[in-house]
Structure formats: C-alpha cells, structure tokens
Residue frames as a rotation matrix with the C-alpha (Angstrom) as fourth column:
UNK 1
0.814 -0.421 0.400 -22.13
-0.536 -0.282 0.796 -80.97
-0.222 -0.862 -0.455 -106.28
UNK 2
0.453 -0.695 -0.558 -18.47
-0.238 0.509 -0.827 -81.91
0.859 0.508 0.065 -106.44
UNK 3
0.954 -0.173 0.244 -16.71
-0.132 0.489 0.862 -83.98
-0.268 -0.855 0.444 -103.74
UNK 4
0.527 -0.798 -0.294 -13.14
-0.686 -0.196 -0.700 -84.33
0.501 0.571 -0.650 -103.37
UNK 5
0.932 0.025 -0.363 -11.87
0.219 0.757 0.615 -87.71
0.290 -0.653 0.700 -102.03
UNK 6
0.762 -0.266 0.591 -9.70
-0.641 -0.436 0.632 -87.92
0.089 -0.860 -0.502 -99.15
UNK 7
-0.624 -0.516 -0.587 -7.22
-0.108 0.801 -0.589 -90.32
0.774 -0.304 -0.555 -97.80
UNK 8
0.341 0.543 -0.767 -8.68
0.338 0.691 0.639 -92.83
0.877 -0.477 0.052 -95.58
UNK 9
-0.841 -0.540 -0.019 -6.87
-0.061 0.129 -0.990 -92.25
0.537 -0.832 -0.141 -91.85
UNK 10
-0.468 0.553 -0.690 -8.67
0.871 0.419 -0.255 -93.75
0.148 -0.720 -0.678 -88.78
UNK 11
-0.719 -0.033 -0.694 -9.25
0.404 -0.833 -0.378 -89.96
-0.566 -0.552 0.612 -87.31
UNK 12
-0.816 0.476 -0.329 -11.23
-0.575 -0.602 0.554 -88.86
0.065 0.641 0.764 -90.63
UNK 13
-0.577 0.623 -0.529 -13.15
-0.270 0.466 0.843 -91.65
0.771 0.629 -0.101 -90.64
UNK 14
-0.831 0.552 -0.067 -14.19
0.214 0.206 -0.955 -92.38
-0.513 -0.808 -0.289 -86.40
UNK 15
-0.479 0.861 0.173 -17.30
-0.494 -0.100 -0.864 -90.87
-0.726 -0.499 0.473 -86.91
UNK 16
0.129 0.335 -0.933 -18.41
-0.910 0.415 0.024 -93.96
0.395 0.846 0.358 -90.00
UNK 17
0.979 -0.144 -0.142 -16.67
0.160 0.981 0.113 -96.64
0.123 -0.133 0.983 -88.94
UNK 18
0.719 -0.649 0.249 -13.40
-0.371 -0.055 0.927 -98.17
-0.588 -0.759 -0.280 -88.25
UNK 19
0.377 -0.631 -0.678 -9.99
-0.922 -0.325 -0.210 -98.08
-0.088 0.704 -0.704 -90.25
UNK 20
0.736 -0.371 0.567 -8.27
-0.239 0.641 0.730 -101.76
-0.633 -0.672 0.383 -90.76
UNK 21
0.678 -0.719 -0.151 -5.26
-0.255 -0.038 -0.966 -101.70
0.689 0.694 -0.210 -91.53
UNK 22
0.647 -0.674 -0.356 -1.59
0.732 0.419 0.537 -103.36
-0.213 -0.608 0.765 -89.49
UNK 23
-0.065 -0.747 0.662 0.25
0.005 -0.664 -0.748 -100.25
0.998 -0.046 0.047 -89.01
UNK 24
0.072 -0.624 0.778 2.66
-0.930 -0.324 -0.175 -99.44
0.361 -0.711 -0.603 -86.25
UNK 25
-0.697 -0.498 -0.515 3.74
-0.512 0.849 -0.128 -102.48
0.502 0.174 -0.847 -83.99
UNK 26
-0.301 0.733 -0.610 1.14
0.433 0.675 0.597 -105.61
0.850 -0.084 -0.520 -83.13
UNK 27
0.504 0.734 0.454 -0.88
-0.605 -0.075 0.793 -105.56
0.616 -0.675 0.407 -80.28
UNK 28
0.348 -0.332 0.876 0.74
-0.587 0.651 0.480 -108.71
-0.731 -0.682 0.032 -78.76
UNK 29
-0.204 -0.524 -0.827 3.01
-0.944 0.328 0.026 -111.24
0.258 0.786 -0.562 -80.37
UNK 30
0.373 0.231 0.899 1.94
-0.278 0.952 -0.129 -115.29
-0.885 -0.202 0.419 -80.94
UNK 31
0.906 -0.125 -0.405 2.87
-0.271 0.564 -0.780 -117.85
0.326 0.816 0.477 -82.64
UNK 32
0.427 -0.872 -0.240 6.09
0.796 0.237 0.557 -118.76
-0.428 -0.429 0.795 -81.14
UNK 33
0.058 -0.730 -0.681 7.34
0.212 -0.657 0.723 -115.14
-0.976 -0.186 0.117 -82.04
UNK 34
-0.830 -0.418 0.370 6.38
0.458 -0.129 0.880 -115.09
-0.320 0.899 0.299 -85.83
UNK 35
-0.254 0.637 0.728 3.37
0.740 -0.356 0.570 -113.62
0.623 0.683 -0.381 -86.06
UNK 36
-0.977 0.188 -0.103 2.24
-0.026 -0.580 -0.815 -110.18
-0.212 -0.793 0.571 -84.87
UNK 37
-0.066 0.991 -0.119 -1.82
0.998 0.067 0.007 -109.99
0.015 -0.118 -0.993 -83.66
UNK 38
-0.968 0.090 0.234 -3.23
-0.129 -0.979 -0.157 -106.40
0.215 -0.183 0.959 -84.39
UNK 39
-0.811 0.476 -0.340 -6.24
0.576 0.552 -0.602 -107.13
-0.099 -0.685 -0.722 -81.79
UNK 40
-0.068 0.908 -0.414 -9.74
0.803 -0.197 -0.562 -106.06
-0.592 -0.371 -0.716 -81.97
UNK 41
-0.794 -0.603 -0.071 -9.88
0.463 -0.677 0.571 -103.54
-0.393 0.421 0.818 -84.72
UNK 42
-0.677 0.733 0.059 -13.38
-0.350 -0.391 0.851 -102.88
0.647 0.556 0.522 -85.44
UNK 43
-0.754 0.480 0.448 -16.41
-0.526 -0.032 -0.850 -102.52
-0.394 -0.876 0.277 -83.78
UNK 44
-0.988 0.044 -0.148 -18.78
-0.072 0.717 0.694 -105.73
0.137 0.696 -0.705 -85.14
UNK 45
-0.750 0.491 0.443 -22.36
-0.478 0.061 -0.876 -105.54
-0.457 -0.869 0.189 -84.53
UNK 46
-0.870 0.458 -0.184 -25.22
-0.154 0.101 0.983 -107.67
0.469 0.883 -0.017 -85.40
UNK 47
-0.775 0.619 0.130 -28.79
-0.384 -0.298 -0.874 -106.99
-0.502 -0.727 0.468 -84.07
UNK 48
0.115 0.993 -0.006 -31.11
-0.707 0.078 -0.703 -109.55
-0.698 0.085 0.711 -84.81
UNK 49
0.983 -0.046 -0.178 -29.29
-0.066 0.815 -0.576 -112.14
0.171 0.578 0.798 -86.34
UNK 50
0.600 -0.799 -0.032 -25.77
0.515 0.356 0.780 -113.29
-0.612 -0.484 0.625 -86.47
UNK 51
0.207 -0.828 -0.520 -22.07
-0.789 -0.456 0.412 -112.09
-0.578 0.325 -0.748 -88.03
UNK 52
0.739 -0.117 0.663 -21.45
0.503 0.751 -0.427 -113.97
-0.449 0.649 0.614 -91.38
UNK 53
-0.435 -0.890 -0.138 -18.43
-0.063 -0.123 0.990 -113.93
-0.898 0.440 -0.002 -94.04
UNK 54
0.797 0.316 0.515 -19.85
0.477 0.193 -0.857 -113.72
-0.371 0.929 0.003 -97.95
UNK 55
-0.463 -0.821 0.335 -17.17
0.612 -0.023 0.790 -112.83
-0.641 0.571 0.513 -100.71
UNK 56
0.474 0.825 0.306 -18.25
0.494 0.038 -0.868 -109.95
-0.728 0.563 -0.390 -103.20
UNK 57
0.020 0.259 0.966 -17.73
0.896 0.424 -0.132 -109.34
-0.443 0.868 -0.224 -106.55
UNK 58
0.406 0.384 -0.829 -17.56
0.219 -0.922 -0.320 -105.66
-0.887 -0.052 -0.459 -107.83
UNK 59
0.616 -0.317 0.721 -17.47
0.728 -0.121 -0.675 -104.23
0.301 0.941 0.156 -111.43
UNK 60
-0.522 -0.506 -0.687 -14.30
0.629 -0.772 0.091 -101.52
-0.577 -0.384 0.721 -110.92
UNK 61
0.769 0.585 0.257 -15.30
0.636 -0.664 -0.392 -97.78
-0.058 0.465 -0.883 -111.54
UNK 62
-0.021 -0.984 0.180 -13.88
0.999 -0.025 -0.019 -94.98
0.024 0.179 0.984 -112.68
UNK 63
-0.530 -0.664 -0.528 -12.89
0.758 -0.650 0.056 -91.53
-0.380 -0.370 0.848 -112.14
UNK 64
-0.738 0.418 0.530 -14.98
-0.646 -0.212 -0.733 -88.89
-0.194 -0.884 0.426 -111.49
UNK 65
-0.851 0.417 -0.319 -17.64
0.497 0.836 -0.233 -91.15
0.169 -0.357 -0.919 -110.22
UNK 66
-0.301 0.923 0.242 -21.63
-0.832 -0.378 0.406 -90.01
0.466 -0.079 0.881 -110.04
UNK 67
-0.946 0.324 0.032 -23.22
0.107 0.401 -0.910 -90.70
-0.307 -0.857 -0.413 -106.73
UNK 68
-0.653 0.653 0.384 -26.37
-0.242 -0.661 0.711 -90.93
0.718 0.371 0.589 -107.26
UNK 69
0.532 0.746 -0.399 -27.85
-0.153 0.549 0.822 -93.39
0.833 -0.376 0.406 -104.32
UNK 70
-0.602 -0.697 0.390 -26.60
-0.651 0.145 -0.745 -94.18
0.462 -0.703 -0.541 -100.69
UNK 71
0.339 0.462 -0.820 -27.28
0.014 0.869 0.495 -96.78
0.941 -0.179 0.288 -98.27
UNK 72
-0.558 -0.404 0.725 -27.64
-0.801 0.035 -0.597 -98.07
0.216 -0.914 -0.344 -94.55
UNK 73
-0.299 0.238 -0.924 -27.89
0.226 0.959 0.174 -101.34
0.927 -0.157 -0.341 -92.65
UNK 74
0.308 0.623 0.719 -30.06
-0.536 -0.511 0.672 -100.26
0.786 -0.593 0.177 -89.35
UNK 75
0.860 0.435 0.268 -29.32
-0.449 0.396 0.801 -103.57
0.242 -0.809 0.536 -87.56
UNK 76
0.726 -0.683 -0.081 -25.62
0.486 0.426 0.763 -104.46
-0.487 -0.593 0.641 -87.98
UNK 77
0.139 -0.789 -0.599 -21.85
-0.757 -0.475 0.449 -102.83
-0.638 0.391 -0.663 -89.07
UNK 78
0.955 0.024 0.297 -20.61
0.142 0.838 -0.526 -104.08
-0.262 0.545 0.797 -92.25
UNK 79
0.126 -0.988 0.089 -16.74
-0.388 0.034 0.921 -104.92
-0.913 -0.150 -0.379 -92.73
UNK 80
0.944 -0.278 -0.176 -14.99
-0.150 0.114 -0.982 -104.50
0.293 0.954 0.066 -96.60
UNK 81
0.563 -0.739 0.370 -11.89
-0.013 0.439 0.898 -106.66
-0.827 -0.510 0.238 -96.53
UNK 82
0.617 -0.360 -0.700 -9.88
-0.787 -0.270 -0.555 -106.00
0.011 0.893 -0.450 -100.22
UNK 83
0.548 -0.306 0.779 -8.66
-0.037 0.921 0.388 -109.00
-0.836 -0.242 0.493 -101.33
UNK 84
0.474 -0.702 0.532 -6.26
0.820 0.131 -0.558 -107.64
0.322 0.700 0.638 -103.41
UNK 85
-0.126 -0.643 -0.755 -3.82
0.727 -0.578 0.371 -105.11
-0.675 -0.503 0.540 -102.83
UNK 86
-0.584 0.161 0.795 -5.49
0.680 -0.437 0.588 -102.29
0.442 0.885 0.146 -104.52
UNK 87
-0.954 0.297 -0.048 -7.14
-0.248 -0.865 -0.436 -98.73
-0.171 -0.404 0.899 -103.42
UNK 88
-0.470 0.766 0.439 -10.94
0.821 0.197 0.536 -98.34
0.324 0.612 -0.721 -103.16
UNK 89
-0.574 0.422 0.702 -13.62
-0.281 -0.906 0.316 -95.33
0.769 -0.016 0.639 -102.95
UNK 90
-0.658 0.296 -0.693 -15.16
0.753 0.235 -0.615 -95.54
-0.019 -0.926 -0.377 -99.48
UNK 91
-0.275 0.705 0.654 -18.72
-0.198 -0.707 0.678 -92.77
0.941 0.057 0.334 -99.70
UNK 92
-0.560 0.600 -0.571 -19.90
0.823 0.482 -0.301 -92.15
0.095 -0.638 -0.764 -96.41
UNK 93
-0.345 0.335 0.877 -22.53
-0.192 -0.940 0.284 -89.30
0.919 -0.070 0.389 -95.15
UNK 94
-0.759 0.477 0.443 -23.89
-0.544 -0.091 -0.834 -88.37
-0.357 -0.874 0.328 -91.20
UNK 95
-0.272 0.909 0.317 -27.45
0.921 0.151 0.359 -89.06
0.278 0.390 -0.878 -91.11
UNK 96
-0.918 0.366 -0.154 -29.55
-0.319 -0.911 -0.261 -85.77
-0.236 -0.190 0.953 -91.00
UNK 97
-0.373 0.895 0.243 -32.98
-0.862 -0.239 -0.446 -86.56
-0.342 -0.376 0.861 -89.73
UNK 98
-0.125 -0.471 0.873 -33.07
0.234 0.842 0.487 -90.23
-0.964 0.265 0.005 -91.76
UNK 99
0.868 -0.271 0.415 -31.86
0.487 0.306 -0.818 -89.67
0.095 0.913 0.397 -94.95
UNK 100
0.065 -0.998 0.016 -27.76
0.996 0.064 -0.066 -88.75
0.065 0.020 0.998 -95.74
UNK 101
0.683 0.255 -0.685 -26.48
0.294 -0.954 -0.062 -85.75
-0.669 -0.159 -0.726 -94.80
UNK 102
0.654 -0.586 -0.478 -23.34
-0.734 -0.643 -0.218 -84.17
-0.180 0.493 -0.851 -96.66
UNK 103
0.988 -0.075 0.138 -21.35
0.129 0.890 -0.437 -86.97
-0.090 0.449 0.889 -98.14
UNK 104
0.092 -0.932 -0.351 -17.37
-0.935 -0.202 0.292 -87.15
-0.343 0.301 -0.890 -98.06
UNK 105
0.903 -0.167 -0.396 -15.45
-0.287 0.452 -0.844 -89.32
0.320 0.876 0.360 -100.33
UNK 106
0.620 -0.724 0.302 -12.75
-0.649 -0.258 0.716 -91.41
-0.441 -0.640 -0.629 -99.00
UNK 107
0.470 -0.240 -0.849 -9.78
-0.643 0.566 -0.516 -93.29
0.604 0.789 0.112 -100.99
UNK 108
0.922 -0.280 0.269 -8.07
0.058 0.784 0.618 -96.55
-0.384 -0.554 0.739 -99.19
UNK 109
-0.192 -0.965 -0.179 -4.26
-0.925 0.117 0.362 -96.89
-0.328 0.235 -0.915 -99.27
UNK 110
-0.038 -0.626 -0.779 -2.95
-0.509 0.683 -0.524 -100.18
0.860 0.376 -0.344 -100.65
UNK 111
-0.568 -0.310 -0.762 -3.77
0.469 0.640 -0.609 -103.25
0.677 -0.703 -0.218 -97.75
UNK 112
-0.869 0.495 0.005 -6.39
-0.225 -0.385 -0.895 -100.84
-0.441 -0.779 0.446 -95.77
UNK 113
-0.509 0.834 -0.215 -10.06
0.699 0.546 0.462 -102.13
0.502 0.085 -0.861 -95.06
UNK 114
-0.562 0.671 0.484 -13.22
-0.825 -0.492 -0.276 -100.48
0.053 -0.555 0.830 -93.41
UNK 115
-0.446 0.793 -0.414 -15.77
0.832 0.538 0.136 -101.64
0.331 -0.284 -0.900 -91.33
UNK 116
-0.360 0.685 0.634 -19.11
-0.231 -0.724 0.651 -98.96
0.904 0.088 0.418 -91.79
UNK 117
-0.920 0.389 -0.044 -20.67
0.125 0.185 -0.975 -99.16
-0.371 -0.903 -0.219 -88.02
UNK 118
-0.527 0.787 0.320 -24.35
0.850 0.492 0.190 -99.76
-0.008 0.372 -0.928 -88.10
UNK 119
0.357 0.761 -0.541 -26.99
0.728 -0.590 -0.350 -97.54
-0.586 -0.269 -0.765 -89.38
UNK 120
-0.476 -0.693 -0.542 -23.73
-0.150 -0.543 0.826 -95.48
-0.866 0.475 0.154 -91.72
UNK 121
0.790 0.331 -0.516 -25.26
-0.311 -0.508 -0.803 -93.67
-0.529 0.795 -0.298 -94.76
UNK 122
-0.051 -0.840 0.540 -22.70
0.147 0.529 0.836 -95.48
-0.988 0.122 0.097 -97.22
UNK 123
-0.086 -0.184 -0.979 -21.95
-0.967 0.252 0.038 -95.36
0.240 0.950 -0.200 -101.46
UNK 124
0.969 0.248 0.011 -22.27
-0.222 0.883 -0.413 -98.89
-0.112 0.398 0.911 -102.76
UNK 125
0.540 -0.695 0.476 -18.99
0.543 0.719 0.434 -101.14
-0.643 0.024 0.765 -103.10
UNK 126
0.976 -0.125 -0.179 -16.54
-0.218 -0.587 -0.780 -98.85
-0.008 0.800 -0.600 -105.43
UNK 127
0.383 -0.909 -0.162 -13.56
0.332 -0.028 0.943 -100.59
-0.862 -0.415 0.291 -106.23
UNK 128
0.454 -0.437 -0.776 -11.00
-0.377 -0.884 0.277 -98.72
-0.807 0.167 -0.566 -108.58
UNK 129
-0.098 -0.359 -0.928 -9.50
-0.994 0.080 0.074 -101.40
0.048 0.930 -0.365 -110.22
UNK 130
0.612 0.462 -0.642 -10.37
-0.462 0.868 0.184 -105.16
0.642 0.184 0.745 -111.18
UNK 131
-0.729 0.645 -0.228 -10.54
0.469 0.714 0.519 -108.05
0.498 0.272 -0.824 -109.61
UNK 132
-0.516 0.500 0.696 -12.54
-0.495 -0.837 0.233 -106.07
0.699 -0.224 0.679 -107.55
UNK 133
0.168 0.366 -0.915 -12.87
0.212 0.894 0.396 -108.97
0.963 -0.260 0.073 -104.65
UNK 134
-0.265 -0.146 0.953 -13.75
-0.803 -0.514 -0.302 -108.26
0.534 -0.845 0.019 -101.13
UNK 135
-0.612 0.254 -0.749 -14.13
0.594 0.772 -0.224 -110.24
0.521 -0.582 -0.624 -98.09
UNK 136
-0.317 0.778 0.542 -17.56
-0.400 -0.628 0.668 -109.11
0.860 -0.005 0.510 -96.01
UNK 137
-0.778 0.350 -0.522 -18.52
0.625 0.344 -0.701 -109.19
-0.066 -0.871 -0.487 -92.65
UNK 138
-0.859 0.346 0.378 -21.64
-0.470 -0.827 -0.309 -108.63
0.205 -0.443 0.873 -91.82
UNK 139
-0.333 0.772 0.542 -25.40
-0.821 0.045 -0.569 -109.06
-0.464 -0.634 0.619 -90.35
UNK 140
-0.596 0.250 -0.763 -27.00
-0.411 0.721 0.558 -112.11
0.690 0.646 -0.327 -91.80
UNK 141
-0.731 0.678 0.077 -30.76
-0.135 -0.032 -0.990 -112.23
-0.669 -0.734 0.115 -90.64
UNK 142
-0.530 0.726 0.437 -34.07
0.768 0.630 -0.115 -112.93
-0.359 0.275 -0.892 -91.61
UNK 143
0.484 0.557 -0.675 -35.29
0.696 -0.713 -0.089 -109.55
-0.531 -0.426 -0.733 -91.36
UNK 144
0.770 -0.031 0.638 -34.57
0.569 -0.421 -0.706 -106.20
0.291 0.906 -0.307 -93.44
UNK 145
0.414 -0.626 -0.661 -31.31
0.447 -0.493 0.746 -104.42
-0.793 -0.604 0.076 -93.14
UNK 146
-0.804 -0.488 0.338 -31.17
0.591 -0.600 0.540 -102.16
-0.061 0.634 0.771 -95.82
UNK 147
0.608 0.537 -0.585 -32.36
0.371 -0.843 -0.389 -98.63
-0.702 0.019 -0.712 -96.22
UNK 148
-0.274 -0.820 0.502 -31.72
0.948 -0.141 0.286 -96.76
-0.163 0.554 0.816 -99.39
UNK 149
0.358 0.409 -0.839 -31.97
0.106 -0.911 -0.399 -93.08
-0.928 0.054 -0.369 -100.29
UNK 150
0.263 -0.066 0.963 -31.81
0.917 -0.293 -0.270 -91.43
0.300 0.954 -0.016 -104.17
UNK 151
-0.631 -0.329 -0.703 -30.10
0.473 -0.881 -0.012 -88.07
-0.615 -0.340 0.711 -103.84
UNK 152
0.329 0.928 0.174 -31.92
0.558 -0.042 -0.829 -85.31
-0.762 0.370 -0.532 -105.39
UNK 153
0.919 -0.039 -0.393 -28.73
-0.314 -0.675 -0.667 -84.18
-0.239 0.737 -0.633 -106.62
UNK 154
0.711 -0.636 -0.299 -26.38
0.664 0.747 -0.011 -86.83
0.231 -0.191 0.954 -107.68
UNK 155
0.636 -0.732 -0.245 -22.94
-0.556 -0.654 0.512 -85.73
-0.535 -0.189 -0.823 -106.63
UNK 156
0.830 -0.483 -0.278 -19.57
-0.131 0.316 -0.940 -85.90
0.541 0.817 0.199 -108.78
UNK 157
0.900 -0.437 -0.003 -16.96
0.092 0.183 0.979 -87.46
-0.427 -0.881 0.205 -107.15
UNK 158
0.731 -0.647 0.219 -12.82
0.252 -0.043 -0.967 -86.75
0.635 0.762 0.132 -108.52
C-alpha cells in the first residue's frame, strides 16, 4: 500500500489529536504587552498516573518511509514538541475494532507540534532531518501504556 502525506492543518488532524502551532493572533496578551499567550491548545490526559516532560532523541528518516508497526497509549495523550525548526512525519490510523484502521500520513510545517489524544493508533517518532530533538508530554505511570500492532502489510509512505 502507498500513502501520500498530507500537510498537517488542525481540521485534518481533529479526529488524532491536536495541532500546536501560534498562528493567527494570541489568545490574550501578558507580560506587560510583550508576549502573546496562545491558551490551552491541546487536550492533555493522563489516566492513572501523572503528566511528565522527557526529551527524545530520534534517528532522522527518509523518504519513502516503510511503515511497518503502529502504536497506542490506552491511558494518556502524548504531546511531540520539535525542538528545532524542522518538518516531521506524523502516522496516524482510526482504530477498527483494536488494531489500526487505514493509516494517513501527515507532514508538520516548520514550528508546528502535535499532541496524539489517548488511545491514537500512531507511527513511531519520524523526524526528517537531524537533530531530531523533541520535547514530550506525556503519561508517566507505573502501569502499561503501550499497545503495539505489526501490519500485515507494511505500507510505503512518499
């Protein structure tokens, strides 16, 4: 199967998770007047433990790309913060019955993040080009919050 990746926009993505990115004007200005607040921008959940920060690490990949595995966290949403100013591949799929349903492929502008709501059928970290350094929010618990599936037919992303 071949997959053709998208642009990222908030609208394609609602039904995964939640675009972040500081377009159009702030929410509310602070700071004495220098800084604009784009408020509440993602929906954060952890069930069964708490919301932590962790910093990862990704080898970049490259064009077309072979899915061959997806993931989901059951008990909280996890939030990919790009700590560089560089595009990444964003895989999500529905679920269909629990395991992934059809898979789209989505690229990040330049300065745009995602946060996957909980339980989202996800690709693994895929950034495009080095350092490949993200800031992470998510679940940090005692307890298991990963579910993976093997496709039975990788797909070819491009």
């Amino acid at each position: 199967m071949i997959l053709r990746i998208e642009p990222l926009t908030a609208a394609a993505f609602a039904p995964f998770g939640d675009v972040l990115e500081a377009e159009g004007p702030p929410d509310m200005i602070i700071n004495q007047g220098l800084c604009g607040r784009f408020h509440d921008r993602a929906r954060l959940e952890a069930e069964g433990g708490r919301l932590g920060i962790s910093l990862f690490r990704a080898e970049p990949r490259s064009l077309p790309y072979r899915l061959e595995m997806m993931e989901r966290h059951p008990h909280g949403s996890q939030a990919f913060i790009p700590m560089s100013a560089h595009p990444f591949l964003v895989i999500v799929a529905p679920d269909a019955g629990g395991i992934p349903g059809q898979p789209r492929a989505f690229q990040t502008a330049c300065y745009q993040g995602i946060n996957l709501h909980r339980a989202t059928w996800h690709g693994v970290l895929t950034p495009l080009h080095a350092p490949g350094l993200f800031a992470v929010i998510d679940r940090i618990g005692g307890t298991p919050n990963l579910e993976e599936h093997w496709l039975e037919t990788p797909c070819t992303i491009v």
